[in-house]
N, CA and C atoms as an extended XYZ file, in Angstrom:
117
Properties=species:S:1:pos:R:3:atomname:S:1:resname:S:1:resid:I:1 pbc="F F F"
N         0.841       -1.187        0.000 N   UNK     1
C         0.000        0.000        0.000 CA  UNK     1
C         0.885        1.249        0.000 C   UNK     1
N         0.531        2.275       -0.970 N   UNK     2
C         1.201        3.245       -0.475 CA  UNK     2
C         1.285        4.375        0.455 C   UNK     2
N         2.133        4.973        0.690 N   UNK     3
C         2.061        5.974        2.111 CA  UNK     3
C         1.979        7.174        1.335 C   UNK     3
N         0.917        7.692        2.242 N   UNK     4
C         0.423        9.133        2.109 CA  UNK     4
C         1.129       10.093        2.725 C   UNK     4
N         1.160       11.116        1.733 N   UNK     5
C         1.674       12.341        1.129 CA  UNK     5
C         1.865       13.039        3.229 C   UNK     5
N         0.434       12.838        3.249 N   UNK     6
C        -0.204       14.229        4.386 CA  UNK     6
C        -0.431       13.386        5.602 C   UNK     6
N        -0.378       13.406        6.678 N   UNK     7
C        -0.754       12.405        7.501 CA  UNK     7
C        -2.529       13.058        7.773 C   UNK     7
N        -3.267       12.407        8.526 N   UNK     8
C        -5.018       12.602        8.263 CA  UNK     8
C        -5.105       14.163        9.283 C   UNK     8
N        -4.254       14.360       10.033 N   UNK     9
C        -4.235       15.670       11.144 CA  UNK     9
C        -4.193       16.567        9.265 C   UNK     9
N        -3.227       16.832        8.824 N   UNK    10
C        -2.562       17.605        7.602 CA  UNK    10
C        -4.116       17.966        6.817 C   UNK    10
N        -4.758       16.599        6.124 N   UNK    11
C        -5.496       16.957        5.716 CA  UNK    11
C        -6.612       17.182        6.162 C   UNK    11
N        -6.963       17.302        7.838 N   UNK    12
C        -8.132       17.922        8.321 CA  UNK    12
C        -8.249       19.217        8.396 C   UNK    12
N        -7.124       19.446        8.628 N   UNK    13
C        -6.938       20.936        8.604 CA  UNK    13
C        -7.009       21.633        7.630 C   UNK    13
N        -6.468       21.253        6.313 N   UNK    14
C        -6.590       21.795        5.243 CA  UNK    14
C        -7.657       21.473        4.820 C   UNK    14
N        -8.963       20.997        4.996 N   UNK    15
C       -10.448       20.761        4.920 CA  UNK    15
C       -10.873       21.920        5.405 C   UNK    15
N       -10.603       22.053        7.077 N   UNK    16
C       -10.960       23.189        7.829 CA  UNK    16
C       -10.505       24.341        7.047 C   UNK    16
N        -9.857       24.569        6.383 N   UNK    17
C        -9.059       26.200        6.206 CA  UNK    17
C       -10.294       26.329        4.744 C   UNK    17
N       -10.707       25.240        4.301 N   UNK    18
C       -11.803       25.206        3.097 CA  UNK    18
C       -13.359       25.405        3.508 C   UNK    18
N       -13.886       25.047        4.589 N   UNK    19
C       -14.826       25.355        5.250 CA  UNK    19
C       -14.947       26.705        5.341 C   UNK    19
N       -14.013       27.369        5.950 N   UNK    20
C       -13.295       28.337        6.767 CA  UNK    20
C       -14.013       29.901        5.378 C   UNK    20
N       -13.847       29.409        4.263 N   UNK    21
C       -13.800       30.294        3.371 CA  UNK    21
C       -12.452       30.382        2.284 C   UNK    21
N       -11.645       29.551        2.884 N   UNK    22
C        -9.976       30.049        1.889 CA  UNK    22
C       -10.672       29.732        0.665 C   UNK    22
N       -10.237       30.139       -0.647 N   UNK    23
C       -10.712       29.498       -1.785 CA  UNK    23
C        -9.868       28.206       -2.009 C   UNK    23
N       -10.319       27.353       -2.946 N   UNK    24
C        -9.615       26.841       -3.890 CA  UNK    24
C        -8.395       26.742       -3.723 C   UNK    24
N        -7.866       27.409       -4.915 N   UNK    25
C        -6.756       27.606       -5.908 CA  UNK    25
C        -5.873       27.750       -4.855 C   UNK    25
N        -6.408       28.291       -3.652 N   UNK    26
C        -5.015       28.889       -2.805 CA  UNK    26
C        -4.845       28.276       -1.557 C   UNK    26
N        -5.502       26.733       -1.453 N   UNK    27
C        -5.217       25.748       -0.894 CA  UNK    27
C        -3.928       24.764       -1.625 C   UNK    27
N        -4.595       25.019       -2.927 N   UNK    28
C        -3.933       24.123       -3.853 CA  UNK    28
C        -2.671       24.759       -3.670 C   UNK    28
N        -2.591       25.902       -4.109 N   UNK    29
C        -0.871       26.709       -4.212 CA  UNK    29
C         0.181       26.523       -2.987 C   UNK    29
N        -0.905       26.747       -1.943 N   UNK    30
C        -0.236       26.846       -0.489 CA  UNK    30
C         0.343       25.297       -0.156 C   UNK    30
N        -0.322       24.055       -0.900 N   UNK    31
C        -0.046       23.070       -0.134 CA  UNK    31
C         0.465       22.011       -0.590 C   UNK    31
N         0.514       22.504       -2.178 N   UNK    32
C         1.031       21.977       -3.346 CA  UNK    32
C         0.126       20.351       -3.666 C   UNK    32
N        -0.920       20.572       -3.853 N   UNK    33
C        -1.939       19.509       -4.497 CA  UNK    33
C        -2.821       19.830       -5.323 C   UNK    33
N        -3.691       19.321       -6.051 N   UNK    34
C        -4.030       19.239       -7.464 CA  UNK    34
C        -5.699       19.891       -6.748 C   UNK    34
N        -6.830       20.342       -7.419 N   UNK    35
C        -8.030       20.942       -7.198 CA  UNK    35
C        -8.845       19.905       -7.148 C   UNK    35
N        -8.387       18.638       -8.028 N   UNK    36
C        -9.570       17.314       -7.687 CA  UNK    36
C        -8.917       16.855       -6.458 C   UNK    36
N        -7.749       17.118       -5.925 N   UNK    37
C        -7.567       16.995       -4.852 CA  UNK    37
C        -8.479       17.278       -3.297 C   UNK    37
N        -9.143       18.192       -3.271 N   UNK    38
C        -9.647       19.114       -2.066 CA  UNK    38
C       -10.821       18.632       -2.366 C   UNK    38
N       -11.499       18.533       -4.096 N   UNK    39
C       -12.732       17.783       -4.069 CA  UNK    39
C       -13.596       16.402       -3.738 C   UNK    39
């Protein structure tokens, strides 16, 4: 299996900062992952 990038804390947070209002694009930029990513 492979090992992930983000550990699950990484990507809760960066869920939260999407809730939150951040857009998009500037999750993606900030965290360096793809937009079907966050979807």
């Amino acid at each position: 299996m492979r090992r992930s990038r983000f550990t699950e804390e990484q990507i809760i947070s960066i869920l939260k900062e999407h809730e939150a209002g951040v857009p998009v694009s500037d999750l993606c930029r900030k965290h360096g992952v793809s937009d079907a990513s966050i979807y």
